[in-house]
C-alpha positions as CSV (number, residue, x, y, z in Angstrom):
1,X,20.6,30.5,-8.7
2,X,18.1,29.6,-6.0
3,X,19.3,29.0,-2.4
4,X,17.5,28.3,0.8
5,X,18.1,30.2,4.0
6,X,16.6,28.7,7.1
7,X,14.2,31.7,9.3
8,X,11.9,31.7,11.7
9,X,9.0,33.2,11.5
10,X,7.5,35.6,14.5
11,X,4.7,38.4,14.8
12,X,4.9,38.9,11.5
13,X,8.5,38.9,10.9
14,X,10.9,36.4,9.0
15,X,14.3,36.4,10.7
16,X,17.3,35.2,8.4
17,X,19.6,32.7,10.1
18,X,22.2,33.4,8.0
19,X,22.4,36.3,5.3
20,X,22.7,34.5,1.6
21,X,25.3,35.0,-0.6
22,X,25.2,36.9,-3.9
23,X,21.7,38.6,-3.4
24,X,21.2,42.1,-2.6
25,X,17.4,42.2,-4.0
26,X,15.2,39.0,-4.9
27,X,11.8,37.8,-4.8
28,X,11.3,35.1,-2.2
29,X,8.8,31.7,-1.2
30,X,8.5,31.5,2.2
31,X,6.5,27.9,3.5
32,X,5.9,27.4,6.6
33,X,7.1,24.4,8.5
34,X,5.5,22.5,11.3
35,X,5.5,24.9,14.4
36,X,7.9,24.6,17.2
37,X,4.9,23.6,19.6
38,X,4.8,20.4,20.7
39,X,2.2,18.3,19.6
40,X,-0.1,16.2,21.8
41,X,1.2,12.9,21.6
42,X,-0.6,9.7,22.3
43,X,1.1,6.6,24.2
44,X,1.1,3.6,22.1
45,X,0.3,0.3,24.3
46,X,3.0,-1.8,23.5
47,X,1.5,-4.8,25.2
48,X,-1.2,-4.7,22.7
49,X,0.8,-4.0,19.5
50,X,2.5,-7.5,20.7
51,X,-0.9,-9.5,21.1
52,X,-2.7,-8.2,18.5
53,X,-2.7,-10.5,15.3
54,X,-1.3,-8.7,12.3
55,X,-2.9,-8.6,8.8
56,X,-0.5,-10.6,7.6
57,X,-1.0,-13.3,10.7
58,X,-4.9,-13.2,10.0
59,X,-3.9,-14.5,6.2
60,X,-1.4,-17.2,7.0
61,X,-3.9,-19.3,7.9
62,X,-6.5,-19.3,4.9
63,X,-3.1,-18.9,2.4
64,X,-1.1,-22.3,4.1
65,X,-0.9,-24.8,1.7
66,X,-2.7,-22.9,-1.5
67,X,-1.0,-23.1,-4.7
68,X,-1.0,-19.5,-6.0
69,X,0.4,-20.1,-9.1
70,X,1.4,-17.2,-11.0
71,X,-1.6,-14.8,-9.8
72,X,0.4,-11.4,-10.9
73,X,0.2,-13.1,-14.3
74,X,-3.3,-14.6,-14.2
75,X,-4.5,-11.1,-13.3
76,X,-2.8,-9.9,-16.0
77,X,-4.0,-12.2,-18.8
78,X,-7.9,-11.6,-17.1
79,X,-7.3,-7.4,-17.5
80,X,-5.6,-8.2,-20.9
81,X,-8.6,-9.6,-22.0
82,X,-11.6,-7.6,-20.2
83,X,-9.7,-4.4,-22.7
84,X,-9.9,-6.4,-25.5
């Protein structure tokens, strides 16, 4: 039965963290894992996440007061009948 081990990997070597139990000879995956190294992160400007009009706030506007109706349905029906 398959189990997973974590390692690390190093200068060619995969270190075992823990030994597993039940194999003494197996083929083996290794995948690699996002390095240790800390990525380059970017500050995020929180004062502009707050004033900045979402996609959703953009839409409000022209929506307000429309009568949708049942559009999932109308699109259906229009599909329905472009396959026809």
């Amino acid at each position: 039965m398959p189990q997973t081990v974590e390692a690390i990997y190093h200068d060619g070597v995969v270190e075992l963290k823990q030994k597993p139990t039940g194999i003494q000879k197996s083929k083996a995956l290794v995948i690699f894992l996002d390095p240790d190294e800390p990525r380059e992160r970017h500050a995020v400007d929180w004062d502009r996440v707050r004033t900045r009009k979402s996609s959703v706030d953009k839409w409000i506007g022209i929506l307000q007061g429309k009568d949708l109706g049942d559009w999932r349905a109308d699109l259906r029906a229009h599909l329905e009948e472009k396959h026809q």
